[in-house]
C-alpha positions as CSV (number, residue, x, y, z in Angstrom):
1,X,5.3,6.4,8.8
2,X,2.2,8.2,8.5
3,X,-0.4,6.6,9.7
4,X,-1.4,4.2,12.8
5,X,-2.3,5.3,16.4
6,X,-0.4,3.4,19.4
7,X,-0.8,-0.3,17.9
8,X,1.0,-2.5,15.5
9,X,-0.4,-0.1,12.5
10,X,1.2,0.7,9.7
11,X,5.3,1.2,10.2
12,X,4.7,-0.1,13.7
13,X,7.9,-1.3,14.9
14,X,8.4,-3.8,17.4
15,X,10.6,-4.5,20.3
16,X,11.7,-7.8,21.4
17,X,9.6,-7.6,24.9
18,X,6.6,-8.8,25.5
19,X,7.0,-11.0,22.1
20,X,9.4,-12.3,23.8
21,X,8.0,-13.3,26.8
22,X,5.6,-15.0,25.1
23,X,8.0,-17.1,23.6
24,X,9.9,-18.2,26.4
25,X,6.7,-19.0,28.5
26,X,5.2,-20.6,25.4
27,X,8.2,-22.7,25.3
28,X,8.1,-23.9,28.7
29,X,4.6,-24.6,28.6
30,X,5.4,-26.6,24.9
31,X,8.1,-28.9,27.3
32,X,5.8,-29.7,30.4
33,X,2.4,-30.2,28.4
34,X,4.8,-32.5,26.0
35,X,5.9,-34.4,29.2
36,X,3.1,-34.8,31.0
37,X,1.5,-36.5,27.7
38,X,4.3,-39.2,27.4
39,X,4.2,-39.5,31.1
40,X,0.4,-40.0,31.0
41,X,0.6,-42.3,27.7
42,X,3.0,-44.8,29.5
43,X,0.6,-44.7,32.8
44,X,-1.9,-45.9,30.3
45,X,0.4,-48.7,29.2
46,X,0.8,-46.8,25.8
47,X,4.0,-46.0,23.6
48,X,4.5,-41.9,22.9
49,X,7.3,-40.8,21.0
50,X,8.2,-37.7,23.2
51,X,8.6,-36.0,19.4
52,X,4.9,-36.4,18.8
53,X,3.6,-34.4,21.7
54,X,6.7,-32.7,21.0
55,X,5.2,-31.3,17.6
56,X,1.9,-30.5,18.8
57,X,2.9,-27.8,21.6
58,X,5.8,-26.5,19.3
59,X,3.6,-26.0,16.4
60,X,0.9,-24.1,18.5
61,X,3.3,-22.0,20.1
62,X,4.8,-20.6,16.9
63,X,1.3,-19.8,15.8
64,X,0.1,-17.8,19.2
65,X,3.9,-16.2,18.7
66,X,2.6,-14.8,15.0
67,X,-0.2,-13.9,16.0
68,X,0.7,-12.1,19.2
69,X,1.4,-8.7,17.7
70,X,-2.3,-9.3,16.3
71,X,-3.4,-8.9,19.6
72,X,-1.2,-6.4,20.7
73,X,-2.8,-4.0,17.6
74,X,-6.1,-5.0,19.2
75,X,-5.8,-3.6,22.5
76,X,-4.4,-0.4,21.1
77,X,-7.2,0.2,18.6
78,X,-10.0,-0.9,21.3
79,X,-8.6,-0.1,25.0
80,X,-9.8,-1.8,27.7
81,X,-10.3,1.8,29.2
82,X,-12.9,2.2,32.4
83,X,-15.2,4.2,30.2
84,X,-14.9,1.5,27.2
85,X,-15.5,-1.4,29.3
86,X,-18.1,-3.1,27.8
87,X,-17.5,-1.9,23.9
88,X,-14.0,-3.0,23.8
89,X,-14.8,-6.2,26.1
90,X,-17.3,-7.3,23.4
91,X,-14.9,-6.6,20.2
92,X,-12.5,-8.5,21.9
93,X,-14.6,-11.4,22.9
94,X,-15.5,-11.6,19.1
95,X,-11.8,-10.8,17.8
96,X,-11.3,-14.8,19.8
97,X,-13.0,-16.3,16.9
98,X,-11.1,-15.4,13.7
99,X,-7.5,-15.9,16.3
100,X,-8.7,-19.0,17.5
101,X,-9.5,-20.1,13.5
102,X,-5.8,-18.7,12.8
103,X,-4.2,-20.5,15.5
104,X,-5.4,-23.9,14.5
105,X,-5.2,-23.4,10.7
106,X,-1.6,-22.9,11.0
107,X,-0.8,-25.2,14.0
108,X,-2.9,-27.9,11.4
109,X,-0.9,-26.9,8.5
110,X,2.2,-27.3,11.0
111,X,1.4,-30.9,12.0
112,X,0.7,-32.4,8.7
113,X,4.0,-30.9,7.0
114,X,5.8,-32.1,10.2
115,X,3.9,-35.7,9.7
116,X,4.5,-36.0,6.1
117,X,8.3,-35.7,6.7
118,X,8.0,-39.3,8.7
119,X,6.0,-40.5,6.6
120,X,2.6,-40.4,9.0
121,X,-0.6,-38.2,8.2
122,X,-2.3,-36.0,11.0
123,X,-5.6,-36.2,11.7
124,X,-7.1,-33.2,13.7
125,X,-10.9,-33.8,13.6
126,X,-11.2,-37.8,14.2
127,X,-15.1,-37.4,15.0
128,X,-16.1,-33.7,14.6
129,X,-14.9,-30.7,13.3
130,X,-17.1,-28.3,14.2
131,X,-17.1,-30.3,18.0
132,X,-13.1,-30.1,17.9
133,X,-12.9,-26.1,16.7
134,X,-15.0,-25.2,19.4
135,X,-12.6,-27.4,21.9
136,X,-9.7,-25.2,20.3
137,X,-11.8,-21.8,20.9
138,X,-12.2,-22.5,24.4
139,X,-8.5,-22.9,25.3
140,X,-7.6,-19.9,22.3
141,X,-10.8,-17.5,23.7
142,X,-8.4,-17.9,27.2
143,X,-5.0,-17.7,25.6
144,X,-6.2,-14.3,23.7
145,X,-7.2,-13.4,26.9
146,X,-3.8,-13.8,28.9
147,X,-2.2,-12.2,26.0
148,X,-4.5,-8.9,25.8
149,X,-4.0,-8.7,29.5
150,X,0.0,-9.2,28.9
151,X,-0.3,-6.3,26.5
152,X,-2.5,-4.1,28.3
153,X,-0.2,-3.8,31.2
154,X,3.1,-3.4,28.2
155,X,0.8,-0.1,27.5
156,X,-0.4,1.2,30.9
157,X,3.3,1.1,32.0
158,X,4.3,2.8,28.9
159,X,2.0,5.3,29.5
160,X,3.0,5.4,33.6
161,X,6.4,6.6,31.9
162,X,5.5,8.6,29.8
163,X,3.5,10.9,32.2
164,X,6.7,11.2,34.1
165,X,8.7,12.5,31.6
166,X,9.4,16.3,31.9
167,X,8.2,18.9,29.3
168,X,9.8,22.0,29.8
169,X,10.5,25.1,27.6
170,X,14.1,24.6,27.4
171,X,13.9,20.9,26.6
172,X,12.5,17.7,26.6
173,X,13.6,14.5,28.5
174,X,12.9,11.5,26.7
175,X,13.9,7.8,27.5
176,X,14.6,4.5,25.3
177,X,15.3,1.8,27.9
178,X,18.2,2.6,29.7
179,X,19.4,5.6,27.8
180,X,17.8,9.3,27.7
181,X,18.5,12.2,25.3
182,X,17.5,15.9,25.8
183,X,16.1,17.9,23.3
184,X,15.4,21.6,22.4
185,X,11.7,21.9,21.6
186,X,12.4,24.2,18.6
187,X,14.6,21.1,17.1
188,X,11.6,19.2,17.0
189,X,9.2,19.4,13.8
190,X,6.9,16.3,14.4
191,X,6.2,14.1,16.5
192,X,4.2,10.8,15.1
193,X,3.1,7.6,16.4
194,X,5.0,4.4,15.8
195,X,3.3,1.2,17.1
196,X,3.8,0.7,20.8
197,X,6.6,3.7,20.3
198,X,6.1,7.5,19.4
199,X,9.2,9.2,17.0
200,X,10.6,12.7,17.3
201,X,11.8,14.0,14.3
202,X,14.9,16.5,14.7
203,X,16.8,17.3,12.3
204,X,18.2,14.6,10.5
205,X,17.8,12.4,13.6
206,X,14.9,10.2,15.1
207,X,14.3,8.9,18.4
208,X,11.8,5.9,19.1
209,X,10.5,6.6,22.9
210,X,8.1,3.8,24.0
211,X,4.5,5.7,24.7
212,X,1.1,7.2,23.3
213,X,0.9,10.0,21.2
214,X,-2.0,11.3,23.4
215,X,0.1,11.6,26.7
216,X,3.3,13.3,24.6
217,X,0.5,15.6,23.0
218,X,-0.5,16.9,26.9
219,X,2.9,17.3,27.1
220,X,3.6,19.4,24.4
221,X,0.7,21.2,23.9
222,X,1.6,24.0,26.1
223,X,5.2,24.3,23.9
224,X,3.4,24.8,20.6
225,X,2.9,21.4,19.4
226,X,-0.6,20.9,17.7
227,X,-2.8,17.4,16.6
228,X,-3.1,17.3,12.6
229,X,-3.3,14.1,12.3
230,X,-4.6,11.3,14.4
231,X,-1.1,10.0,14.7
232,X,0.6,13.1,14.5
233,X,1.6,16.2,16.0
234,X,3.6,19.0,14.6
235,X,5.8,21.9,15.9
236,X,3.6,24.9,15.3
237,X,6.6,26.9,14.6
238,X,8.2,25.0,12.2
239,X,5.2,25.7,9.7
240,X,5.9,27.4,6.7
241,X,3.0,26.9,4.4
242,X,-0.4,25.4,4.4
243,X,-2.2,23.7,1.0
244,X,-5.0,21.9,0.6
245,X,-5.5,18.8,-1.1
246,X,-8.8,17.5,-3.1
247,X,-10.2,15.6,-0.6
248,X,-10.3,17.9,2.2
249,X,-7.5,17.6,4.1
250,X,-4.2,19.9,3.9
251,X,-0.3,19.5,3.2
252,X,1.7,21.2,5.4
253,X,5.1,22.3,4.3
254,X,7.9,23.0,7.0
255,X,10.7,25.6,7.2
256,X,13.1,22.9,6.1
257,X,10.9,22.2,3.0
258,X,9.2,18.4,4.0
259,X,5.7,17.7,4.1
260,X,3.3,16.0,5.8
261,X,-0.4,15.1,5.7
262,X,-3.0,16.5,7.9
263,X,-6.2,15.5,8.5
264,X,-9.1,18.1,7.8
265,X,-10.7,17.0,11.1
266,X,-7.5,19.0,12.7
267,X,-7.0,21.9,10.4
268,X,-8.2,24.2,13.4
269,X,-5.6,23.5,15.0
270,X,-2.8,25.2,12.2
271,X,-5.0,28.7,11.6
């Protein structure tokens, strides 16, 4: 991995929980809202296969499941931080458009191949299309909201954690779930960000700790560990050699002979 801050970036990797959660609620939500539509079909005096409603939820859910980690990228790369308010509130407020456009060109797509297989077509916009998009924007603009906030406390409780985790010069304590592991500062030669998840490089070994690479870096700074890279840090004295490449920016070389890219913006931080 060598590039992407705390979000779902390039390499991010992903851990079953808040996806998750969103599954199982989405679920539960598919089997009352398909209920409650038979049930208010047959108050009507109508017949509604309960597979019909059925297909509808389903089919949105698996959508707003795919597009989850979409979201989850968004609220890392615009924070809803006290002094970003307003900024991030905005680009998020826009970002509802093209997931709301998503959502119901694949729950669409969805229906009609589900349709087809009995033989039946779907029809989505029966009077409007621009009248039934913005119908589906209103419930998605509130969905995308429920699911920033979902992720926003995923990251702010990360982040509780990872401010409680001791940096000392003798060694680090760093937890995954239930487990922990201990390691010698020295033994470390980078430390890079991951998604949702930040990696220490030791040795051969590499352990995924859920956090920000900007609360590890106030960490570690005081033990020798330097920004080079907007996703990375690396042990200071595990640098062997400096070169610069054409654009600017600088390879460093380590004392076990692997590179990585820096970013001229951080040189500084290496002479």
């Amino acid at each position: 991995m060598t590039s992407g801050g705390a979000g779902v970036t390039n390499g991010g990797r992903w851990r079953p929980g808040p996806i998750a959660l969103i599954a199982a609620a989405g679920a539960v939500i598919a089997l009352v809202n398909a209920s409650s539509a038979v049930i208010e079909a047959d108050q009507r005096g109508d017949r509604l296969a309960f597979i019909e409603p059925l297909t509808w939820e389903v089919s949105s859910v698996i959508l707003i499941v795919a597009l989850a980690p979409a979201i989850a990228w968004a609220i890392d790369r615009f924070p809803l931080s006290p002094g970003r308010l307003a900024h991030s509130g905005a680009i998020h407020l826009a970002l509802t458009i093209p997931f709301s456009l998503a959502h119901v060109a694949g729950m669409v797509g969805l229906r009609n191949a589900a349709y087809a297989a009995f033989g039946r077509t779907y029809d989505f916009a029966a009077n409007s299309l621009p009248l039934a998009l913005v119908y589906e924007w209103r419930k998605d603009a509130l969905t995308y909201a429920a699911l920033a906030g979902l992720f926003w406390f995923f990251r702010w409780r990360a982040e509780l954690a990872a401010h409680r985790l001791p940096a000392t010069p003798d060694r680090i304590e760093i937890r995954d779930g239930a487990g922990a592991a201990f390691l010698d500062p020295a033994a470390i030669a980078w430390v890079e960000a991951a998604g949702n998840y930040v990696e220490f490089h030791a040795g051969a070994r590499t352990h995924l700790v859920r956090g920000t690479l900007l609360a590890w870096e106030t960490k570690l700074a005081p033990l020798g560990f330097a920004r080079v890279h907007r996703s990375r840090l690396v042990n200071r004295a595990r640098v062997r050699a400096l070169a610069p490449t054409p654009a600017g920016d600088v390879t460093i070389i380590l004392d076990d002979g692997r590179t990585l890219a820096g970013s001229r913006r951080y040189r500084s931080a290496l002479s």
